[in-house]
C-alpha positions in Angstrom: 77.5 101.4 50.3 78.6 104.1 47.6 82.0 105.2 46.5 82.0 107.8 48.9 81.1 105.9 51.4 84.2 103.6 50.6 86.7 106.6 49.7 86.1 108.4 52.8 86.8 104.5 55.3 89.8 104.2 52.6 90.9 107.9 53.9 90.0 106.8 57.6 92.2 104.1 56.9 95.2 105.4 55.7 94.7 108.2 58.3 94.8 105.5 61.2 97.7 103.7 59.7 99.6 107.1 59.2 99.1 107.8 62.6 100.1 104.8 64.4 103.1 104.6 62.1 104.1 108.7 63.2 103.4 107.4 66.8 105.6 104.0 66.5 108.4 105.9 65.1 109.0 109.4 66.4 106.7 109.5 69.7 106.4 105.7 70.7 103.7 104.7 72.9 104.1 102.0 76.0 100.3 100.6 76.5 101.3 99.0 80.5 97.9 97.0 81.8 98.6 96.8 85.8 95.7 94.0 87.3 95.6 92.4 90.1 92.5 90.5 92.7 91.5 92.4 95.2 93.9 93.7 97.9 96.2 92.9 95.5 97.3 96.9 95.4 96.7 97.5 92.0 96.2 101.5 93.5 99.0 102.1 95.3 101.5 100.3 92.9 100.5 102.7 90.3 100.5 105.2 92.1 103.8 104.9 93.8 105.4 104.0 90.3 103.9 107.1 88.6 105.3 109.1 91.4 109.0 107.2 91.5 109.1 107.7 87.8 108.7 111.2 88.1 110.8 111.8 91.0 113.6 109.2 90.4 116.0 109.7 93.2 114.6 105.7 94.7 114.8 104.5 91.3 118.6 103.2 90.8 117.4 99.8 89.4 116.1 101.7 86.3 119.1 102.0 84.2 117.9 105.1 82.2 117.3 107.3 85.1 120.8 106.2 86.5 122.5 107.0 83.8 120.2 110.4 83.3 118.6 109.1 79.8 115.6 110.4 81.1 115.6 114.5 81.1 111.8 114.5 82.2 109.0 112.8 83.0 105.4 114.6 83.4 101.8 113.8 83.3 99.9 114.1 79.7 95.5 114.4 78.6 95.3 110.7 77.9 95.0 109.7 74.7 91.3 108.1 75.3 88.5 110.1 76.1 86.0 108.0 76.9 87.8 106.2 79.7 88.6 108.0 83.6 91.6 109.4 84.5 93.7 107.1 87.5 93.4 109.7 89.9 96.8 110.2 90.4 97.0 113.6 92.3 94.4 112.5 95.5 95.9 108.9 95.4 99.2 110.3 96.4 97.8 112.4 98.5 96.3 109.9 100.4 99.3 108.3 101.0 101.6 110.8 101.5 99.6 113.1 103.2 99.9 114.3 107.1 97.5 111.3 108.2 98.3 108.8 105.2 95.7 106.0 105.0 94.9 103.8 102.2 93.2 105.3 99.0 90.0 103.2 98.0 90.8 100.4 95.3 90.0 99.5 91.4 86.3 99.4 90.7 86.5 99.9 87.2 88.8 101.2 84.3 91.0 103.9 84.2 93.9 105.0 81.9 96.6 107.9 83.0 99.6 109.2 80.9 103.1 109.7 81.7 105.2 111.0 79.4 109.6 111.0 79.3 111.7 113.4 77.6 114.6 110.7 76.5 118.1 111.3 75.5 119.2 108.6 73.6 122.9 107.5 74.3 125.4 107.1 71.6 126.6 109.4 68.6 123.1 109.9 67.1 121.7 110.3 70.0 123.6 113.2 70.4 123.2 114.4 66.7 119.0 113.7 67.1 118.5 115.4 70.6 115.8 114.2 73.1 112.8 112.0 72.3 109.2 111.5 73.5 108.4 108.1 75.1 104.8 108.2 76.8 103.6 105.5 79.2 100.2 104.8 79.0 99.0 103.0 82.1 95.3 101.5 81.8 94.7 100.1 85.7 91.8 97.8 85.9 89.7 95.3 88.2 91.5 91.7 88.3 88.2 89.9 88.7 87.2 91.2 85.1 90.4 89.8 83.8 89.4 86.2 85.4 86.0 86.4 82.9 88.5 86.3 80.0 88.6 82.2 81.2 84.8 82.1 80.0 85.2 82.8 76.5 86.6 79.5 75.7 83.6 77.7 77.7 80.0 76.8 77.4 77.6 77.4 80.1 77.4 73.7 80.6 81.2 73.7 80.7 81.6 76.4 83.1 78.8 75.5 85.5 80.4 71.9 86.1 83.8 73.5 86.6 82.2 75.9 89.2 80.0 73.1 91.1 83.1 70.9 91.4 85.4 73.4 92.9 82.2 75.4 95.4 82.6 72.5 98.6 84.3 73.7 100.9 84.1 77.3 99.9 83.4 80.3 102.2 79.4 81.0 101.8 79.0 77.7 99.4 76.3 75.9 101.5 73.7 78.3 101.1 73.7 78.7 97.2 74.0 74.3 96.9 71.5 74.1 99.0 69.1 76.3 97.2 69.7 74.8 93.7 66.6 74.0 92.0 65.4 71.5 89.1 66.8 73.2 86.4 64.8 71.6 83.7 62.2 73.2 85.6 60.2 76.7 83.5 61.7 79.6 84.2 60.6 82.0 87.0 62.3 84.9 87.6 62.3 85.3 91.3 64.2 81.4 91.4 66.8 82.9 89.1 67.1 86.3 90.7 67.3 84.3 94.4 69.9 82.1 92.6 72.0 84.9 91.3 71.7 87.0 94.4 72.9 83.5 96.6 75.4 82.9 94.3 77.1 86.7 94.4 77.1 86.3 98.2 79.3 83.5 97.9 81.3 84.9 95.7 82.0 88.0 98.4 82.3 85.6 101.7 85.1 83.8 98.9 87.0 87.1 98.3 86.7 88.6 101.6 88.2 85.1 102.9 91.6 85.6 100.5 90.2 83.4 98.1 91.0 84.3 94.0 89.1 82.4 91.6 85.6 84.7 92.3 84.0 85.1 88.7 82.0 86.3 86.8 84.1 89.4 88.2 81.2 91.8 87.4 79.1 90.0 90.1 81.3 91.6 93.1 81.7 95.1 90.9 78.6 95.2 88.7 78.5 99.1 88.2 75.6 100.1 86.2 74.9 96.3 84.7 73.3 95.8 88.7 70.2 94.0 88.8 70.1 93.2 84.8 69.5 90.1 83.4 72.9 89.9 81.8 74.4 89.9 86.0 71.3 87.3 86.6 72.2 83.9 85.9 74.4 81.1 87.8 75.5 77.8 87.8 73.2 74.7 87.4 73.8 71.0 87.8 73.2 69.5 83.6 69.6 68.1 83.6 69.0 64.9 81.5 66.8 67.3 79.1 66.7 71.1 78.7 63.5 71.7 77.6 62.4 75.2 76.1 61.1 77.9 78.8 63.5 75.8 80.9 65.8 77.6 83.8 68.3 75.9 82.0 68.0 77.7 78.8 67.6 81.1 80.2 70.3 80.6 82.6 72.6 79.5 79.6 71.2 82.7 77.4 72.1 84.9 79.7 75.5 83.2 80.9 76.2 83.6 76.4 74.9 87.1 77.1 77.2 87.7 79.6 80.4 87.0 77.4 79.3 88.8 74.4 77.6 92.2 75.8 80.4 92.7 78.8 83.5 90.1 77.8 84.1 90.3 74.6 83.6 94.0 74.4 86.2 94.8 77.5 88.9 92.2 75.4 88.3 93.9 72.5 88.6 97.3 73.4 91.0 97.6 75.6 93.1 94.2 76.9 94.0 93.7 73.3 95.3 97.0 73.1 97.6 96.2 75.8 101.4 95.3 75.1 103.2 95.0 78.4 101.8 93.8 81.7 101.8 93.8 85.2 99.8 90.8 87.4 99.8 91.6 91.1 99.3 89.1 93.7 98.9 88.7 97.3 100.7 85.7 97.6 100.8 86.1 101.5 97.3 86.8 101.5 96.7 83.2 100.2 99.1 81.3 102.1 98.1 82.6 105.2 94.2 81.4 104.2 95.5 78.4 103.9 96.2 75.6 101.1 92.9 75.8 99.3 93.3 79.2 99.1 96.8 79.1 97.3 95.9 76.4 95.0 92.9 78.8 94.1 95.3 81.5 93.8 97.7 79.4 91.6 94.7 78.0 89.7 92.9 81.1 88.8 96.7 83.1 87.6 97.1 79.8 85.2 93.8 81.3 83.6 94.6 84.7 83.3 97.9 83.6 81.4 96.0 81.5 78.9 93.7 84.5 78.6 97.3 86.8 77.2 97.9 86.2 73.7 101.5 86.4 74.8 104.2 86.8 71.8 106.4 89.5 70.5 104.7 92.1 68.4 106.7 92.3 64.6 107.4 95.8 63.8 105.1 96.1 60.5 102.4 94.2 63.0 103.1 96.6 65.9 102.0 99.8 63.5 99.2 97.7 62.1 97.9 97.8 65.7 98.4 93.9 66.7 99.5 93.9 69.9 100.7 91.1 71.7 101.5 91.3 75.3 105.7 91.3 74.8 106.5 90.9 78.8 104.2 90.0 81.9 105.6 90.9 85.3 104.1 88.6 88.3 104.6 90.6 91.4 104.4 89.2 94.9 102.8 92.4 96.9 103.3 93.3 100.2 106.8 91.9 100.6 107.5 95.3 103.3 105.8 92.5 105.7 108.6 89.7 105.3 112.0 90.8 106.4 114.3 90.9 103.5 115.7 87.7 104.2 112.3 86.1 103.3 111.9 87.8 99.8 113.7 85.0 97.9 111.8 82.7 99.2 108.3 84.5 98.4 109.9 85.0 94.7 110.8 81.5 94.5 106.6 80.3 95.5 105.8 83.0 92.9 107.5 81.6 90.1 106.9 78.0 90.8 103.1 78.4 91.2 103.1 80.2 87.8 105.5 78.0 86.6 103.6 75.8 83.4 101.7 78.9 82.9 105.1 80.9 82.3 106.6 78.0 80.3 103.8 78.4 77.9 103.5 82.1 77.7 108.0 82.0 77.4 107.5 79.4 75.1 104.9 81.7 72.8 107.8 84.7 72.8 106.7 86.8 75.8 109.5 87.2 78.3 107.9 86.4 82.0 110.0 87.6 85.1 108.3 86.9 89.2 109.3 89.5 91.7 108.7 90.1 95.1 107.6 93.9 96.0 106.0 96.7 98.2 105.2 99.5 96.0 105.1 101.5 99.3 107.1 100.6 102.3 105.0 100.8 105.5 107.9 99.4 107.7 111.3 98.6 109.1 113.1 95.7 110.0 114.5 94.5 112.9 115.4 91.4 115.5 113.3 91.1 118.5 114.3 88.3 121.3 112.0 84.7 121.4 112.4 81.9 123.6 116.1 82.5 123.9 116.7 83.1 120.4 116.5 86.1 117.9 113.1 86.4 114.8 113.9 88.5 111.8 110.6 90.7 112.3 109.4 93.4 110.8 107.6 96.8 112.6 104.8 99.2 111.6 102.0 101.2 112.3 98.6 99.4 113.0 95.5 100.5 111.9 94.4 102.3 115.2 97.9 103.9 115.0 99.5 101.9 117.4 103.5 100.7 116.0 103.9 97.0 116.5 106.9 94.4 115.7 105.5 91.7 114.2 107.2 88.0 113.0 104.7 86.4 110.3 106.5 83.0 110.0 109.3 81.4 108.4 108.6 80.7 104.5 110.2 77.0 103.4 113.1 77.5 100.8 111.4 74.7 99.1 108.2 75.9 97.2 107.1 72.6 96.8 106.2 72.1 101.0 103.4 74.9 100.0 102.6 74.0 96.7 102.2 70.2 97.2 99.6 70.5 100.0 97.6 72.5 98.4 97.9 70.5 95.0 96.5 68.1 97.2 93.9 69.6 98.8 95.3 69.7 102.3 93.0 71.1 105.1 95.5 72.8 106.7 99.5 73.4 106.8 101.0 70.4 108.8 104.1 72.2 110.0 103.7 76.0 110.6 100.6 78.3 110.8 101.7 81.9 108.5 100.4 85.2 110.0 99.3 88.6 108.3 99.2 91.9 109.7 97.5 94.6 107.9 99.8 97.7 108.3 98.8 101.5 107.5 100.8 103.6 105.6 103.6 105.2 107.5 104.7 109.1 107.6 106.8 109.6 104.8 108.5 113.4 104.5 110.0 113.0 100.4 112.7 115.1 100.1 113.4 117.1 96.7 113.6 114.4 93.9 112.9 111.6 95.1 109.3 109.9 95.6 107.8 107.5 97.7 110.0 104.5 99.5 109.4 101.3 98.1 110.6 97.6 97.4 112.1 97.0 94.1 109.6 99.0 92.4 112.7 100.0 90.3 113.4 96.7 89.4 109.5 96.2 87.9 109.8 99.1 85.9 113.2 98.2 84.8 111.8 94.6 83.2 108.3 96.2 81.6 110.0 99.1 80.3 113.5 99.6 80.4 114.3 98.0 77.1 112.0 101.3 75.5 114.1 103.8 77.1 
């Protein structure tokens, strides 16, 4: 390397750093990752907050649009061109529209930009006039958050934690019952059949409300489909792994895997990340019953320990090293509980998550559970039973039909869920929980204010309020 070579990266350098410290002090920069599994509503949810924050008349639990700190709010270019746009516009249209249906979910990354004109409160406030704030919102795939759990495993590691948990799992039978000598040579039609077996497990697992369904690029392989890196899966440890072994290739490309699609995803954009959002469909699980929550509450304690939760310094925060400073675990879908249920489903939110919180609270990161709809689909109200009254909620069915509907009675103590399933119950002993899968409802928004919506104010009030 000559000394131009290293003048012009000291230049680059000093060019970054002058940058991010222009950026950090006069036009600050949120980086919000929203995640969730599948069906968690990773779509809607940014969707419905992007149009709340614009149109703030639903928002009173955001103490700087009550007390009109923000002037504006408007959609930027994002700052990274080599990532999609969230696709904001046809989203909303999609759910706001004159027959509102569900837009299609999170199959791969995508970044969008929402910037607020602030006025800061106080004497200099008034003597500095209004400031920038911008939001930037990277939404992506839950499953390829899971895969952040492999880096700190081997292949040998990870295939005997996978094998222990697959009986009893939707689809497991036929991939157990196709595994193979794996100190047998390698031959790539056994380890494509054993890939493709195992990915068809790993679908019958999601589509059955199950969570823990990695490697996540298995169920959204995109342009990695069919290549060796996607073709590998778990084996029994033979006495002996000879070379030319399955074995070996299956644990080359399972080392592949992390350091060609992992490591790069970590590095280039979950790293970057400072505040985040984890969705779950805690309803979803219970209703699948107590393996299914257990897996739920199992694969969340993995995505924390894959944060590197902490609050940034300043100096450290203009260097660029982020840490993720808050992490919001939302309870979706709480439009299909009558309000009088939402403490409860709070209450089994925080006390699955609750060693993984302590750890990541205990690290400096603030950690908060809510329940939520980021877009209401119904109403409430009391319908007669057996000569008594159900808190029950009503909405539109998928065929357009509108329907009351009464999904159970959650315990007030967490731990008659959570124990079971700790356990590895079958089944719940003393009530059966019910979902209904509801399409969006007519909405007509009147001037200023954007879509209805549960608590959605009081999310945006814990990941960014404190920056406004």
């Amino acid at each position: 390397m000559g000394i131009g070579d290293i003048a012009d990266g000291l230049t680059r350098g000093v060019e970054s750093l002058g940058a991010s410290v222009s950026g950090a002090l006069f036009e600050p920069v949120i980086r919000l990752g929203v995640t969730g599994l599948s069906r968690a509503g990773k779509t809607v949810f940014i969707t419905s907050l992007v149009a709340n924050l614009m149109d703030r008349g639903r928002m009173p639990g955001l103490h700087a649009a009550a007390d009109g700190r923000i002037q504006a709010a408007y959609l930027q270019p994002q700052p990274d061109d080599t990532l999609p746009r969230f696709d904001f516009e046809a989203h909303l249209a999609a759910l706001t529209g004159p027959t509102p249906h569900w837009p299609e979910g999170t199959r791969a990354i995508s970044e969008l930009r929402l910037s607020f004109r602030i006025q800061p409160r106080g004497m200099l406030g008034a003597l500095r006039g209004p400031r920038t704030v911008h939001l930037d919102i990277v939404d992506y795939p839950g499953e390829w958050l899971l895969d952040l759990g492999l880096m700190g495993k081997s292949y040998a590691d990870w295939s005997a934690g996978v094998l222990a948990r697959l009986p009893g799992r939707p689809g497991a039978e036929g991939y157990i019952g196709a595994l193979p000598d794996p100190a047998q040579r390698l031959d790539e039609p056994t380890a494509q059949d054993l890939a493709a077996r195992f990915t068809a497990h790993l679908q019958d697992a999601r589509a059955a409300g199950w969570s823990d369904c990695s490697p996540g690029r298995f169920l959204l392989p995109g342009e990695l489909a069919g290549s060796p890196v996607l073709t590998f899966a778990p084996l029994p440890s033979p006495p002996q792994t000879p070379r030319g072994s399955l074995w070996r290739e299956m644990e080359r490309r399972y080392e592949a895997y992390k350091s060609k699609v992992v490591r790069p995803f970590f590095r280039d954009h979950f790293a970057r990340i400072d505040r985040q959002v984890v969705l779950m469909d805690v309803l979803g699980a219970i209703h699948a019953g107590p393996a299914a929550l257990e897996d739920l509450r199992r694969a969340m304690a993995e995505i924390l320990v894959a944060f590197r939760p902490g609050r940034s310094g300043w100096l450290a925060s203009l260097l660029g090293a982020h840490r993720v400073e808050k992490i919001l675990f939302a309870a979706t879908k709480a439009d299909h509980l009558h309000h009088t249920q939402h403490a409860r489903l709070t209450m089994i939110t925080q006390a699955m998550l609750r060693e993984a919180s302590d750890h990541a609270n205990f690290a400096g990161a603030k950690t908060a559970a809510l329940s939520l709809a980021a877009l209401r689909t119904t109403t409430e109200e009391t319908i007669p039973h057996e000569g008594t009254t159900l808190d029950a909620v009503r909405g539109t069915l998928a065929d357009g039909r509108r329907a009351a509907f009464y999904p159970g009675e959650l315990p007030n103590d967490p731990a008659q869920l959570l124990s079971p399933a700790r356990s590895g119950a079958a089944r719940w002993l003393d009530a059966d929980y019910a979902i209904m899968s509801f399409a969006p409802a007519p909405v007509h928004l009147r001037p200023g204010e954007g879509p209805p919506h549960i608590r959605l104010d009081r999310a945006a009030e814990f990941l960014i309020g404190d920056r406004l």
